[in-house]
N, C-alpha and C positions, 0 to 999 in steps of 0.2 A: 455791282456798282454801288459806291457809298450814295448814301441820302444828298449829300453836298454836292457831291457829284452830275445826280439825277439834277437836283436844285438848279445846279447851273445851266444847267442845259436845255431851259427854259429859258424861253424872252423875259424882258422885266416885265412889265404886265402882269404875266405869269406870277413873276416872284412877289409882287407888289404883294397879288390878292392872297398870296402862302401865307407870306410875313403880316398881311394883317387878320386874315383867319386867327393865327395863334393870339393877334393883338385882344383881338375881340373875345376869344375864350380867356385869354387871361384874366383882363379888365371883370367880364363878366361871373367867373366861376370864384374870382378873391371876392366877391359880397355876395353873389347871392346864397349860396348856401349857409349865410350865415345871418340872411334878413328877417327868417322866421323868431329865430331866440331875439338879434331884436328887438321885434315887435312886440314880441310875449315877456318879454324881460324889461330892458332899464324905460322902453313904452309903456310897457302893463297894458295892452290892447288886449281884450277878452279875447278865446282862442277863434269867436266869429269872425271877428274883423280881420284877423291874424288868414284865415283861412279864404275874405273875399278879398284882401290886400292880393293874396299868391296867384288868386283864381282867377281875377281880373288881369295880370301880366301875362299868363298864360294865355287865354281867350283873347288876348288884345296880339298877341304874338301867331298865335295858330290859328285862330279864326281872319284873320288876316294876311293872310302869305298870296289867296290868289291875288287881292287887289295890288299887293306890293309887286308879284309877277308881270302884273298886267301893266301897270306903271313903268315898269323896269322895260319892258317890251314896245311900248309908244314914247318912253321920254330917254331914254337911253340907259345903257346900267350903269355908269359912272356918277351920274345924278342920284340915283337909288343909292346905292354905296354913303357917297357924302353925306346924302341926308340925313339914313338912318345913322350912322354913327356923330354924327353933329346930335339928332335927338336922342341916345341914348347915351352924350354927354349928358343933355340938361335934366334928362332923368335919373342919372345918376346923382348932378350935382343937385337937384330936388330932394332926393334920399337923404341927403348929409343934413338938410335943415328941417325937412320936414317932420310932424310931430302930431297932426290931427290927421284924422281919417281919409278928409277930401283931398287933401295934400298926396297924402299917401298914395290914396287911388289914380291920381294925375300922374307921378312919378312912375308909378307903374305900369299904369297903360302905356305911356309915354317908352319906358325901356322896352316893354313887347313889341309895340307897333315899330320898333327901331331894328327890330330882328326880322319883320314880316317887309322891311323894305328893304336892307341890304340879304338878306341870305338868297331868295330864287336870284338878285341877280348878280352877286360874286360867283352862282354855281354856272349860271350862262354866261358870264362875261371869261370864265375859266374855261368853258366847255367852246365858247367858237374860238378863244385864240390856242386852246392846244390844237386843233382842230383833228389829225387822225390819229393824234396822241394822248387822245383825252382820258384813255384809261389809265397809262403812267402820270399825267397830270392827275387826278381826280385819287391815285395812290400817296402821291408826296404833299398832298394837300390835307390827305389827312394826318399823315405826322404833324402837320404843324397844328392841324385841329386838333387835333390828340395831345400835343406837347402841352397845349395852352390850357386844357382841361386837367393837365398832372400837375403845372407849375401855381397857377390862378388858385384854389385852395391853400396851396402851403405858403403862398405872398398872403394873402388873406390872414391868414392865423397868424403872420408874424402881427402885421397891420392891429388887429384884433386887437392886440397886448395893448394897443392905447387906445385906441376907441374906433368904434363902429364905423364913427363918421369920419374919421381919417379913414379909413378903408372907403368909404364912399369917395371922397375927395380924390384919392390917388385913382382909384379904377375911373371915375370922371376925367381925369388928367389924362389915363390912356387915352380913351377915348378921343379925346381932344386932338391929340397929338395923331390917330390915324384919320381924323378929320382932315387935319393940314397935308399928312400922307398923301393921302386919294387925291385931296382936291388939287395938290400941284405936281404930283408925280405921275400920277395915274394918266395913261390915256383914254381921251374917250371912245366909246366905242357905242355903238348901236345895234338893234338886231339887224338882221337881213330883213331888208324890205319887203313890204308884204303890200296888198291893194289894201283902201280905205276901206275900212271895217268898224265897228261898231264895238263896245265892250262888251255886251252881246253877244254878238256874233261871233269873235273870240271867245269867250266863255262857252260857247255851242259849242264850237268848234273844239275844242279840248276835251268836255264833258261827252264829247258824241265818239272820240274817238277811243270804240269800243276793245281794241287792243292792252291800250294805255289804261285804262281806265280796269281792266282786268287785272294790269301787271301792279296796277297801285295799291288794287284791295286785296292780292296777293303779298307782296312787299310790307305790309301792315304785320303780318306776324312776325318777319324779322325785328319789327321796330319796339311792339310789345315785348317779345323776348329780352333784346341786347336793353332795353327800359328794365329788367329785374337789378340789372347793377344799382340803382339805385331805390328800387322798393323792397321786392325780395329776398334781397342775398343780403342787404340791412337787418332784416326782420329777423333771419335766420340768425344772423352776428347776436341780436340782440337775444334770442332761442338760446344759443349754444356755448353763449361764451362770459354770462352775466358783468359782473363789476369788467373785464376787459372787451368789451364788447367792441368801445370807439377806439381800439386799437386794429380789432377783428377788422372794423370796417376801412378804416384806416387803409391797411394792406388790401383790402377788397380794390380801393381806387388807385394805388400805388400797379400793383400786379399789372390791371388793368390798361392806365397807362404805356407802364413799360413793355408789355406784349404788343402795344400798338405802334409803339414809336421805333421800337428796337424791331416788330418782326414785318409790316406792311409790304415793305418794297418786296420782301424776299417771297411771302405770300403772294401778294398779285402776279408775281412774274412767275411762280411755279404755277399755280392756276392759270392764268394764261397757256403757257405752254402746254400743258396738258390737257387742259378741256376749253380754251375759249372762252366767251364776252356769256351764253345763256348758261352754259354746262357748271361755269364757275358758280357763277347764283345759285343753282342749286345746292353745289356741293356746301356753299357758304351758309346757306340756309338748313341742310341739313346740321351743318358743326353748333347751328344754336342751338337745333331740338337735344341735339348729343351733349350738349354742356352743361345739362341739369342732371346726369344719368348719376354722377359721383352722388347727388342727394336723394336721388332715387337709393343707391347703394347703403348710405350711410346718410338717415335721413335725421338723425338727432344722436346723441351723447350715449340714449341707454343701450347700442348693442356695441362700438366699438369703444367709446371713451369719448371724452374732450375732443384728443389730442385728434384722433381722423377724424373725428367732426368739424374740426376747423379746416385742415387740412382737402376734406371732398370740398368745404365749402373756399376756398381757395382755389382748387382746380377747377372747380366751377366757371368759377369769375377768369381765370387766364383760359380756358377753351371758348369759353363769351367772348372774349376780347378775340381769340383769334377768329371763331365766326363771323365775327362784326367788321374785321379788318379784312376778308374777303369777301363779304358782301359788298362794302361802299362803293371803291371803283366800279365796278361793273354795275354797280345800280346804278351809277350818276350817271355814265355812258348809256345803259340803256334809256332812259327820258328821252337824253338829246337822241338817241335812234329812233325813237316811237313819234317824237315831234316832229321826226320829217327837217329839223332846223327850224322849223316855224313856229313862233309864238313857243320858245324854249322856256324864258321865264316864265311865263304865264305857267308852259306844263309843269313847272317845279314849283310853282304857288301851289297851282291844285293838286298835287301830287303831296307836298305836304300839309295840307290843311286834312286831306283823305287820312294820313298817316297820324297827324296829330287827333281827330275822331277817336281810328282805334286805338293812340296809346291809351288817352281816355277812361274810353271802354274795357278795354284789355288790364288795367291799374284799378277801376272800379273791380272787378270780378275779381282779379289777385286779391287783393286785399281781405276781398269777404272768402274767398276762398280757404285763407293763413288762417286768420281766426277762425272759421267755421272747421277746417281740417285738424287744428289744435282742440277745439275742446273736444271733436269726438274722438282722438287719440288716432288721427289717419296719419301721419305729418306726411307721408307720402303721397301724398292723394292732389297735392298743391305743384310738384313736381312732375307727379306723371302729368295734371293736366298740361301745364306748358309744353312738355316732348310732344301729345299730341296738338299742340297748337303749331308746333315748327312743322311736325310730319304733315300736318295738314295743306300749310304754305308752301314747301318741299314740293309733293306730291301738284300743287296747281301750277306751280313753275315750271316742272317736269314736262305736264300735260300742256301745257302752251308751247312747250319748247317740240316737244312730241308731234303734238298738230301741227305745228308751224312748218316743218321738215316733210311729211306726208302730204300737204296741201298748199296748192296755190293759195297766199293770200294777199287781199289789196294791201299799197304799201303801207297806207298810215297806221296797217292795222298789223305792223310785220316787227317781231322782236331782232334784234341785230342776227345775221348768220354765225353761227359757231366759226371761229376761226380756224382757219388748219392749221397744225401745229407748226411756228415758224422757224426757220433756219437760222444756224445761228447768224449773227448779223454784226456790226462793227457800233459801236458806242454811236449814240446818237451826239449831234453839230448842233452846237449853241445855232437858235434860229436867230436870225438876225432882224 
């Protein structure tokens, strides 16, 4: 079944929150990748400020996701949605004039805290109205996340050719316009009711459930991993391919893209069929430790040439992409399994604030890893460590899914049942 197809055959609601996922990567991915140069360029901001400007959006974005959850879970997630893209209008349109430090920092905080209040709750307000479709929902959602990540760069660059701040002004103008989107199209919706609880007490409650809280700090190496697309597999472009490097990379996020948007549906529904909602995690998880094996192979220029050094480093980035585009669905489905339906947002705050920790971590180590593996001539060394960082997350997905099959366990602490493989069945009916 085409994507279109799939597309329709969701409620609007549904489509609402597709069509504005891609809104929001678009908007987002035309400036920021290009706010560092500049800050460093026509600002002249030393590369400090340049780096607590970055650091600040980040931490204001991932250190923030549980409170945005937990908001999203007592006030509704239709409020969440509006808000945050209303404030990562005016943090955008802050970008466009600002020009001193404090400026900057406000803008910035401002566009993170705008992601830490709509993302847990477009992933819950997706997850209860596909309801036992949430893994073909949670599929088609990311094409559109994926689209908005291909297109949002190359709008960006055109933008660029006049000024910065035009690129700010237009991705503010998105914004704008999914603002008006949500707030008159969108239905409201709220969690399922839950008794009067404390923020608290929620937060215990999430934190304590020790299932969940295993599946997240497993889940963490997928995230580190498919995160090399933009640290890594850069470094290497810049390794392997001198003066053409921003071409190398270039195609690193084109590949990328395209593997995601053109292969998703057909990946989840083959995974599905065959191995189910825990088995497919796995397998998806294994596809990311295997998608560094081509630089394990050909780990730089001096034994095959150039030309397979770009080339491993290519296949690299589209088996990334396809391990990443079978992990999502079943990752989003599993949260809302481990949640029980309860306090969903909230578990997709903490789930990824867990995640953003270790990309962190996992980016700090990379990094000293590259350099440190370079100068003492291992280049391989930066490679195998990541295989073993998948095999590791692989291997505790397994053993959860392993236990879980061998042993009664209480339900909040139960990863979804492996599905049996399903018959074929008749295109699914617009719900109405």
């Amino acid at each position: 079944m085409s994507i279109l197809a799939k597309f329709r055959g969701f409620d609007t609601a549904a489509q609402l929150l597709m069509v504005n996922q891609f809104g929001i990567n678009l908007g987002f991915y035309m400036l920021m990748p290009y706010l560092a140069g500049y800050l460093a360029g026509p600002l002249g901001l030393a590369a400090w400020a340049v780096g607590l400007v970055l650091g600040v959006r980040n931490f204001s974005q991932q250190g923030m996701f549980l409170l945005g959850g937990t908001l999203a879970d007592r006030l509704g997630y239709k409020p969440l949605i509006v808000a945050g893209c209303l404030l990562r209008t005016a943090g955008f349109g802050l970008l466009a004039f600002a020009t001193s430090v404090p400026a900057l920092l406000i803008a910035s905080a401002a566009t993170g805290f705008a992601g830490a209040l709509f993302n847990p709750a477009v992933r819950a307000y997706l997850a209860a109205d596909a309801g036992e479709r949430r893994v073909e929902a949670f599929a088609v959602f990311n094409v559109f996340y994926q689209a908005g990540i291909l297109a949002g760069p190359l709008v960006g660059l055109a933008l660029m050719a006049l000024e910065f701040r035009v690129t700010a002004g237009v991705a503010a103008l998105v914004f704008a316009a999914l603002t008006v989107a949500q707030l008159f199209a969108l239905p409201a919706r709220r969690a399922a009711p839950t008794t009067e609880t404390s923020i608290m007490q929620d937060w215990r409650t999430v934190i304590g459930n020790r299932r969940f809280r295993y599946f997240a700090l497993a889940m963490t190496g997928s995230y580190v991993l498919s995160f090399q697309v933009y640290l890594a597999l850069p470094l290497q472009a810049d390794y392997i391919a001198g003066d053409r490097a921003q071409v190398v990379t270039s195609a690193l996020f084109v590949i990328s893209g395209v593997v995601a948007v053109a292969g998703q549906l057909r990946i989840t529904a083959w995974l599905r069929r065959r191995w189910g909602t825990s088995r497919s995690l796995v397998a998806g998880m294994a596809m990311l430790a295997l998608a560094f094996l081509p630089l394990v192979i050909v780990p730089g220029t001096g034994g095959f040439g150039p030309v397979a050094a770009v080339a491993a480093l290519l296949i690299a980035a589209a088996l990334l992409a396809v391990g990443s585009a079978a992990v999502f669905p079943f990752e989003m489905d599993t949260v809302v399994s481990l949640s029980e339906n309860r306090l969903v947002a909230t578990h997709y705050g903490f789930y990824n604030t867990v995640v953003g920790i270790g990309i962190l971590i996992g980016n700090l180590a990379t990094g000293a890893v590259v350099g440190a593996a370079r100068a003492a001539g291992a280049d391989r060394a930066v490679w195998i460590g990541l295989i073993l960082i998948g095999a590791v997350a692989t291997a505790a997905l397994y053993a959860q899914d392993r236990a879980l099959t061998r042993s009664e366990c209480r339900p909040s602490d139960r990863l979804p049942p492996r599905s049996p493989r399903p018959a074929e069945s008749a295109p699914p009916t617009r719900r109405r």
